[in-house]
C-alpha positions as CSV (number, residue, x, y, z in Angstrom):
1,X,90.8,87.9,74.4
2,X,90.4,91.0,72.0
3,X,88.5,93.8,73.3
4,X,86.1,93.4,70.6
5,X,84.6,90.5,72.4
6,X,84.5,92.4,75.9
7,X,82.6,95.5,74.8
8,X,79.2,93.7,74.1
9,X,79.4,93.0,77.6
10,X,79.2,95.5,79.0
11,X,76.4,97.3,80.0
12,X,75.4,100.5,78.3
13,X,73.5,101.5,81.6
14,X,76.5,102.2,83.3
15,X,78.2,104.3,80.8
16,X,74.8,106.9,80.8
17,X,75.4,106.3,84.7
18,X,78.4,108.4,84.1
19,X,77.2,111.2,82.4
20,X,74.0,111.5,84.8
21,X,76.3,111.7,87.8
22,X,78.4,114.5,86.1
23,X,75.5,116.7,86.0
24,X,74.0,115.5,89.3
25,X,77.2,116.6,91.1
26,X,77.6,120.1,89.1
27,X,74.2,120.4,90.5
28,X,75.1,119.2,94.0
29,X,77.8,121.8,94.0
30,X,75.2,124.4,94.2
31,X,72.5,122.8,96.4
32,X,74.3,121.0,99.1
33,X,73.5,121.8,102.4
34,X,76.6,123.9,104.7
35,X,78.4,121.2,106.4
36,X,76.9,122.9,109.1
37,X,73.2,122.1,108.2
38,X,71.7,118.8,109.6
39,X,70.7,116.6,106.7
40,X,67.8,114.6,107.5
41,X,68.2,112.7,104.3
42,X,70.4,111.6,101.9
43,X,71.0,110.3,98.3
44,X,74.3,109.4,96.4
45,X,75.6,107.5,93.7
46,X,78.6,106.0,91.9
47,X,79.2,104.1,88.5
48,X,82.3,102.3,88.2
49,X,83.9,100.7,84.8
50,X,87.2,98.9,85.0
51,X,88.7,97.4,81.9
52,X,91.6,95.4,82.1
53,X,94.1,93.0,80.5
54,X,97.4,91.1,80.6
55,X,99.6,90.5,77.9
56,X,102.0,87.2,77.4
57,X,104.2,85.6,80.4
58,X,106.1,82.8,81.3
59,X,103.6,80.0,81.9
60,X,105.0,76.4,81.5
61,X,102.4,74.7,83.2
62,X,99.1,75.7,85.0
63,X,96.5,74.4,87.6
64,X,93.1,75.7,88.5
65,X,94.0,79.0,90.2
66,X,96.0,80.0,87.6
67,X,96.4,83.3,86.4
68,X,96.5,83.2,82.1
69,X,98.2,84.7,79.7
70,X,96.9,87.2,77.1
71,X,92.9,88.1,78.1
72,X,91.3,91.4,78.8
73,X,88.1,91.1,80.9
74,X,85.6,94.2,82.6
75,X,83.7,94.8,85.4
76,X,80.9,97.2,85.8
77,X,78.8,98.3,89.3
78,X,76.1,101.2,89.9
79,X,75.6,101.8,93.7
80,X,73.2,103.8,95.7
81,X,73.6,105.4,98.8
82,X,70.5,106.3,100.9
83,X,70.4,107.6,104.5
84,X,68.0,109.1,106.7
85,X,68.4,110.8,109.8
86,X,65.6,109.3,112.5
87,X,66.8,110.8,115.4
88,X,69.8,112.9,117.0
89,X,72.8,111.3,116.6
90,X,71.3,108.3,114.5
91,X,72.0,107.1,110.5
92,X,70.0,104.6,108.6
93,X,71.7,103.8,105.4
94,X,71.0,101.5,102.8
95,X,73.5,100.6,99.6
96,X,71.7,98.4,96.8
97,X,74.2,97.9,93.8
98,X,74.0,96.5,90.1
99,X,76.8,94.4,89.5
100,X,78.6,92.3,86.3
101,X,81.4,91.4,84.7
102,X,84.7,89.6,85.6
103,X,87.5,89.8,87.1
104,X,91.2,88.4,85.0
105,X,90.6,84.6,85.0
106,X,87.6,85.0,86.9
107,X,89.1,86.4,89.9
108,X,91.8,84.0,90.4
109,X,95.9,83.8,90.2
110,X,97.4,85.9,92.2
111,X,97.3,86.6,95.8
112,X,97.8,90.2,96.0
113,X,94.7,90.2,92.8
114,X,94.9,93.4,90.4
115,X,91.3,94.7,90.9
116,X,89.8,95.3,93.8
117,X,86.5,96.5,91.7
118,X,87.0,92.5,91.0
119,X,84.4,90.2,93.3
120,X,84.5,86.4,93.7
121,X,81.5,86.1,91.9
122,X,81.5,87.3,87.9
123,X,78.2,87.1,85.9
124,X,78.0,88.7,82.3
125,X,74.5,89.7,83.0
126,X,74.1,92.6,85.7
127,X,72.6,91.2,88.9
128,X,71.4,92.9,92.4
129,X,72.5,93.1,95.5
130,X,72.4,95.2,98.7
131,X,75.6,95.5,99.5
132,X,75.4,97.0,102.6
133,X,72.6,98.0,105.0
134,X,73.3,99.4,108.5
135,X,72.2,101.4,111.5
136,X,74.9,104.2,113.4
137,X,74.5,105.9,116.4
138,X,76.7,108.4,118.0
139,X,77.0,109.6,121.6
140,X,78.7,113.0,122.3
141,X,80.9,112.6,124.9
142,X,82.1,116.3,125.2
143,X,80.1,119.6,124.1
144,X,82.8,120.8,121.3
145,X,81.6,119.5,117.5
146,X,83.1,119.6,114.3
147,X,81.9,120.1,110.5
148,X,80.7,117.1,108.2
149,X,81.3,117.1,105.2
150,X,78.0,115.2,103.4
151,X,79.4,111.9,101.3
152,X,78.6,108.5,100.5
153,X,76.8,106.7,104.1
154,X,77.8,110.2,105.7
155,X,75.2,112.6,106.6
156,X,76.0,116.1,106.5
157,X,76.1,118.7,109.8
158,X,78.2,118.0,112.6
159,X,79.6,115.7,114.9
160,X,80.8,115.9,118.5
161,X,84.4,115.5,118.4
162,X,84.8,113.2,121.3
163,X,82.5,110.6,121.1
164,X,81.4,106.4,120.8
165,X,80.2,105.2,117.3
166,X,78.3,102.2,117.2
167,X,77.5,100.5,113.7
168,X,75.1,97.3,113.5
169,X,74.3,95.5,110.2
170,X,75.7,94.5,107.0
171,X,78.6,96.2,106.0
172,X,82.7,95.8,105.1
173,X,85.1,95.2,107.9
174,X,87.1,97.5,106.0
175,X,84.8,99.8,106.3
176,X,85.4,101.0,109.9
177,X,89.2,99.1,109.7
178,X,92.2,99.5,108.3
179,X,91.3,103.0,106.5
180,X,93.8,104.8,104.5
181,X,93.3,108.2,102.9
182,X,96.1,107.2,100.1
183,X,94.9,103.5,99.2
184,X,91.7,101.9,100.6
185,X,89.3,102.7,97.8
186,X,89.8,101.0,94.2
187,X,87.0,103.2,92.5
188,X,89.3,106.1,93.1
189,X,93.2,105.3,94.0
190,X,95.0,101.6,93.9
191,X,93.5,98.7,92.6
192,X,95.3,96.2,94.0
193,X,93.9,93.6,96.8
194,X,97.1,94.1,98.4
195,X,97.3,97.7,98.2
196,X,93.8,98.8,98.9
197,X,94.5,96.7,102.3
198,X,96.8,94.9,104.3
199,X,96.9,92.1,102.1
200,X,97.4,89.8,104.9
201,X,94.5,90.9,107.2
202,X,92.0,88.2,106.3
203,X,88.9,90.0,107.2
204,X,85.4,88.2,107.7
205,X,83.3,89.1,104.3
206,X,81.5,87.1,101.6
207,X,82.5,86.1,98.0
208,X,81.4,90.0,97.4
209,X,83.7,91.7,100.4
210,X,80.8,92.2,103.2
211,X,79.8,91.0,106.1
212,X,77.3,91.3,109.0
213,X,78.0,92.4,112.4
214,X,79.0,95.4,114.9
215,X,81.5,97.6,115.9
216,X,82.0,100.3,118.1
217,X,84.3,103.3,117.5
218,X,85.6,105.8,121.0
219,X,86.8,109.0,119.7
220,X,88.9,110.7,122.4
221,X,91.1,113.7,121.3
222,X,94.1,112.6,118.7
223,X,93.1,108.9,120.0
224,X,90.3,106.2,118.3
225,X,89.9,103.0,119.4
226,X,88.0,100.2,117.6
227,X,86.5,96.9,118.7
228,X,84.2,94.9,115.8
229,X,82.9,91.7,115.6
230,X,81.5,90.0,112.5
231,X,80.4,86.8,110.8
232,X,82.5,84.7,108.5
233,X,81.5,83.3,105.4
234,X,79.8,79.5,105.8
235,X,82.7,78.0,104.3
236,X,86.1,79.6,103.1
237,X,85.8,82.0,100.4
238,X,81.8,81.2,100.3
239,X,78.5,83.4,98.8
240,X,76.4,83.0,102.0
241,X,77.5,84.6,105.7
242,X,76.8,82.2,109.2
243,X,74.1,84.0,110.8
244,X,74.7,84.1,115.0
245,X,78.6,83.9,115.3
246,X,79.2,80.3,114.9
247,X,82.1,80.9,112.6
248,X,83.2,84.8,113.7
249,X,85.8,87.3,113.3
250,X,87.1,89.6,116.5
251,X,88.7,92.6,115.2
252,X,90.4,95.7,117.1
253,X,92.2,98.9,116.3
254,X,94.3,101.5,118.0
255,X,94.4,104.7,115.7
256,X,96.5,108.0,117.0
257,X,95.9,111.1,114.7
258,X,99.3,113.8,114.6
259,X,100.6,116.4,112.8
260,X,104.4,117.0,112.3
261,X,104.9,120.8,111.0
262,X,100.9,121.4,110.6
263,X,101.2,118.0,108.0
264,X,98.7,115.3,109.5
265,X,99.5,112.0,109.7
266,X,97.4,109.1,111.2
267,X,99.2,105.6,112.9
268,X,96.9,102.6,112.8
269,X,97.7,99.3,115.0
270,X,95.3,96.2,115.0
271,X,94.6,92.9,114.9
272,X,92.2,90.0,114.0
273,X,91.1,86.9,115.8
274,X,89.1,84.4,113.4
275,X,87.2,81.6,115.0
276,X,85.7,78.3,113.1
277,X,86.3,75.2,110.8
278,X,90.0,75.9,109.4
279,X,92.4,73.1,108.5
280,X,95.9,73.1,109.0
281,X,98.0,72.7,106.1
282,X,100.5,70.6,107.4
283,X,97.3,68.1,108.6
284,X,96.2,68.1,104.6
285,X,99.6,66.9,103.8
286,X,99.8,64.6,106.2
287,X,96.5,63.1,105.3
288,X,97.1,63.4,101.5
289,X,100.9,61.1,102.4
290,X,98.6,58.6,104.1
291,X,96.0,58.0,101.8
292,X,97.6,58.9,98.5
293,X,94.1,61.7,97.9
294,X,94.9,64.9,96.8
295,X,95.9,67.4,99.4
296,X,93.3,70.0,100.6
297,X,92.5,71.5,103.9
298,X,89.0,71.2,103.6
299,X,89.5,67.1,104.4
300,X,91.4,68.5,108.1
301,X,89.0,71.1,109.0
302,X,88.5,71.3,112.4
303,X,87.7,74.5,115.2
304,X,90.3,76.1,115.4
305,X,91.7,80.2,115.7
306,X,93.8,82.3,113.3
307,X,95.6,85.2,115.0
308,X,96.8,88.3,112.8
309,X,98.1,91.9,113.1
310,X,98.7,94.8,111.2
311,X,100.0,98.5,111.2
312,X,99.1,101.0,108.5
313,X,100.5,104.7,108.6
314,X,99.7,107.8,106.3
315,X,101.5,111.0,106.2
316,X,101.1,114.1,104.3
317,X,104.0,115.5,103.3
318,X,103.2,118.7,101.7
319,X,100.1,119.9,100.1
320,X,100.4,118.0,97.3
321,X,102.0,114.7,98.5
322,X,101.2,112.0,100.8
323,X,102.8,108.6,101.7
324,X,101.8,105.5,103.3
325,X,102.4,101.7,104.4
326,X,101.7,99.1,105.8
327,X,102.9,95.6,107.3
328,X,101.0,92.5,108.1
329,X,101.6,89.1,109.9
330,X,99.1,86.3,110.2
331,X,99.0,82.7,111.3
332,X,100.6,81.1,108.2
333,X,100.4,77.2,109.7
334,X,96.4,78.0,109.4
335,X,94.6,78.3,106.1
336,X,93.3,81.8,104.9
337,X,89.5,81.6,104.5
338,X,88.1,84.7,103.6
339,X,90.2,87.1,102.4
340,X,93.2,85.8,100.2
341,X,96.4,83.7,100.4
342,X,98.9,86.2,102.4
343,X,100.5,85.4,105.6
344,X,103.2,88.3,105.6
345,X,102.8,91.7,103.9
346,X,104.8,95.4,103.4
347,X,103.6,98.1,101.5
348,X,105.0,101.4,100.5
349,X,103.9,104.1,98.2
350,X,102.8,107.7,97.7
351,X,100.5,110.1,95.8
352,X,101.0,113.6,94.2
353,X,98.4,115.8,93.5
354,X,99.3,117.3,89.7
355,X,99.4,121.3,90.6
356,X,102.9,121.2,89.8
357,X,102.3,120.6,85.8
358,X,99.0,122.9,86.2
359,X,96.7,120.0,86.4
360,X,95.6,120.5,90.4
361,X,92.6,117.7,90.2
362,X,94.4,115.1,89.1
363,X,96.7,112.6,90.7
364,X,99.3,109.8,90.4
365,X,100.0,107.1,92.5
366,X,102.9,104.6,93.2
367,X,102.8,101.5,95.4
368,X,105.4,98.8,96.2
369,X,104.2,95.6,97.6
370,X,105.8,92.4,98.3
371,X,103.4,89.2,100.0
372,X,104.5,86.2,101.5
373,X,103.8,82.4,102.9
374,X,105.0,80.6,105.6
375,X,106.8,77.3,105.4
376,X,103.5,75.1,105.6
377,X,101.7,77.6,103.0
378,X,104.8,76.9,100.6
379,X,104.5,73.1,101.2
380,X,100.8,72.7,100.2
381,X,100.7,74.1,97.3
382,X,103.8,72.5,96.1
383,X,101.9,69.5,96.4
384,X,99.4,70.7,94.5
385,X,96.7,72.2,97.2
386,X,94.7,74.8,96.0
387,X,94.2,78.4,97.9
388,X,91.8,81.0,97.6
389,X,92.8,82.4,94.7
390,X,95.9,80.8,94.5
391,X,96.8,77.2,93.3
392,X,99.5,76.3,89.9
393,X,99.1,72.4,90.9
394,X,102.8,73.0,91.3
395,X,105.4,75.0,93.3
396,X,108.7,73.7,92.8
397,X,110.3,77.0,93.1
398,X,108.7,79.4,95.6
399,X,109.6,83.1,96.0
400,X,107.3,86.3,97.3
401,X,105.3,87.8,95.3
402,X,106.3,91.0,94.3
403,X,104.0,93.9,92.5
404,X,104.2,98.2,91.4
405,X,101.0,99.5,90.8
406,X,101.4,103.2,89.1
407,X,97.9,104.8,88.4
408,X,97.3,108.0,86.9
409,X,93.9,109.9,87.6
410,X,92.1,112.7,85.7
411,X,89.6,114.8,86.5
412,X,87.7,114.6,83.4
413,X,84.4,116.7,84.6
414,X,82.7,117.4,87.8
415,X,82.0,113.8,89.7
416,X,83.9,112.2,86.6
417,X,87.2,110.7,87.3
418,X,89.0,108.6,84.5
419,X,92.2,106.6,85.4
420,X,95.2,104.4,83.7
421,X,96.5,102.1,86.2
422,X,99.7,99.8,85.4
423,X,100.5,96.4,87.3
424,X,104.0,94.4,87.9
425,X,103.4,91.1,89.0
426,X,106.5,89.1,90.0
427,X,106.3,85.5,91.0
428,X,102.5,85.7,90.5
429,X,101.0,83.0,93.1
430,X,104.8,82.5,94.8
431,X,105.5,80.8,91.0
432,X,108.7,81.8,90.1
433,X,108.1,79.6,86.8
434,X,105.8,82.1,86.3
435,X,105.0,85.7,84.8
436,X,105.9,88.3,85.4
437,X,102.1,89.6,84.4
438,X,102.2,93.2,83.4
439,X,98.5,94.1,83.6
440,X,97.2,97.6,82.2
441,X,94.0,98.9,82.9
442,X,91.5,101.9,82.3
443,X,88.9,102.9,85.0
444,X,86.2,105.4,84.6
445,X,84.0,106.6,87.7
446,X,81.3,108.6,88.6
447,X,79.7,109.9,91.6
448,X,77.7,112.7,93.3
């Protein structure tokens, strides 16, 4: 698709967005409150633009998850971020967002996908939703406090450093889990599912990444523990969340802050227990053998739990580098159902900050992924099941899915970021009769 046809798309809102957060934050940098002052009220805001595109690859056959050959498609958002302080301890915040555009073949052909920025749902015309909306309290548990820095749903003042954090309401599990200061956020680092997080951990969200639920956060010293539980989408991959638990995630996290030679480094261990109407793949075939019908889970759903784990480390190096990974394992007999088709995961990358060629503000970034099915997972689609983003009608030779992600951002203007981000997808969908997809793409963002 030439870019000519993408660029009426998009909307010319979000590119004035830019510029109007570029002054807001030079203005910000004058006005904010001391990370010492209490805020009792907040407001923030981001525009995000992501062009991208894939040239020509192998692709002797397709199905309907396939990824295609030769097309450049955008996405666009505008968020808001409004808190207010009611009382000691207490956040209110509030996130409505514009959204529109798509993502490569509409979000679909690869599980470890190349945009993050990239929801389930494309439009061309901008929409609205309220992303997230959510209450937090926190209870000292000790009298010494630390600084806090204001930022998006962050109040600034300070904080007790020991202490419980509850957060109720809609909001991303990845929000409070499986953080990473090097790759979690694909408006300013990685922009790979995969990379952003632990491409196996199949986290309870709808088609646009959120969720409603709770989860409470103990602070103790170099220690965090997390415990959160959340409602799955009403059907795999689905637009609308069960309301009550009757399809729920259970999520927990062990986190232990260090510091080798005054260079911090964080460890995170957790896992996920998904409860409600999955099917097994090996059940689909079976059925499908019986009864000559295609194969597909949703035919063998039943009540059933999917188990996972993950660990995700980041270390700082010096003061200009960092590096981080992670691994992943989940139930790979089971069916993925919110999240996206990875049973096994390992990660490894770093980021330099660029004061070494006299350019201090920006940064470059290089991951290494590789994603994986189980036996089952490999069966179905080789009999032409479909996944959640994954499905070529075919798999007759399966292999993991390999991808490099190298991003370079630059700090174009205060609270204006613009980056070039190149992917390698190996064996995209498991296909090794297909690809590889190298996928380039430009990002610019805004925020104050």
């Amino acid at each position: 698709m030439p870019m000519g046809n993408v660029l009426p798309y998009l909307p010319i809102a979000t590119l004035g967005s830019l510029l109007l957060l570029a002054a807001s934050s030079a203005a910000a940098q004058t006005s904010d409150a001391q990370p010492s002052d209490p805020q009792s009220f907040a407001l923030h805001g981001q525009a995000t633009l992501v062009v991208q595109g894939v040239g020509g690859f192998a692709s002797p056959y397709s199905g309907p998850n396939s990824l295609t050959p030769r097309q450049v498609k955008e996405t666009t958002d505008v968020t808001a971020y409004v808190g207010v302080h009611p009382w000691q301890g207490a956040e209110l915040w509030a996130n409505p967002e514009i959204d529109q555009g798509f993502g490569l073949s509409n979000t679909l052909g690869a599980a470890g996908f190349p945009s993050a920025e990239a929801y389930k749902v494309g439009k061309s015309a901008p929409y609205f939703r309220l992303q997230r909306l959510f209450f937090r309290q926190t209870i000292g548990l000790g009298s010494e406090r630390e600084a806090v820095v204001a930022s998006s749903n962050q109040l600034g003042g300070s904080r007790p450093v020991d202490r419980l954090v509850l957060t109720v309401g809609k909001i991303g599990v990845g929000d409070v889990f499986d953080s990473n200061r090097y790759a979690h956020d694909p408006r300013a680092d990685f922009l790979n599912w995969s990379v952003v997080d632990a491409g196996s951990l199949d986290y309870a969200a709808d088609a646009w990444g959120y969720s409603t639920g709770a989860a409470l956060e103990a602070y103790r010293g170099h220690w965090t523990v997390r415990f959160g539980v959340f409602n799955l989408s009403r059907v795999p991959n689905g637009e609308t969340l069960e309301r009550g638990f009757g399809q729920y995630q259970l999520d927990g996290e062990v986190e232990h802050r260090h510091s080798f030679g005054q260079r911090a480094g964080t460890v995170r261990l957790g896992m996920f227990r998904n409860r409600g109407q999955f099917g097994r793949f090996d059940d689909a075939l079976a059925l499908g053998a019986a009864s000559g019908a295609p194969v597909d889970t949703a035919l063998v759903r039943g009540r059933r739990t999917r188990l996972g784990v993950y660990a995700n480390a980041e270390q700082e190096l010096t003061g200009t580098l960092g590096i981080f990974g992670r691994l992943g394992w989940s139930d790979g007999a089971i069916e993925p159902y919110d999240f996206t088709d990875i049973d096994r995961t390992a990660q490894v990358g770093a980021v330099l900050a660029g004061k070494g060629w006299g350019r201090s503000t920006d940064r470059i970034g290089l991951a290494l992924v590789v994603n994986g099915i189980s036996a089952e997972h490999q069966r179905y689609l080789a009999a032409g099941g479909i996944g959640v983003l994954v499905g070529d009608a075919r798999l007759p030779d399966a292999g993991s899915e390999e991808i490099a992600e190298l991003y370079y951002d630059v700090h174009v203007l205060p609270g204006v970021d613009a980056t070039l981000d190149a992917q390698h997808i190996a064996n995209p969908s498991y296909n090794r009769d297909r690809g590889p997809a190298n996928i380039a793409a430009l990002r610019l963002h805004g925020a104050f």
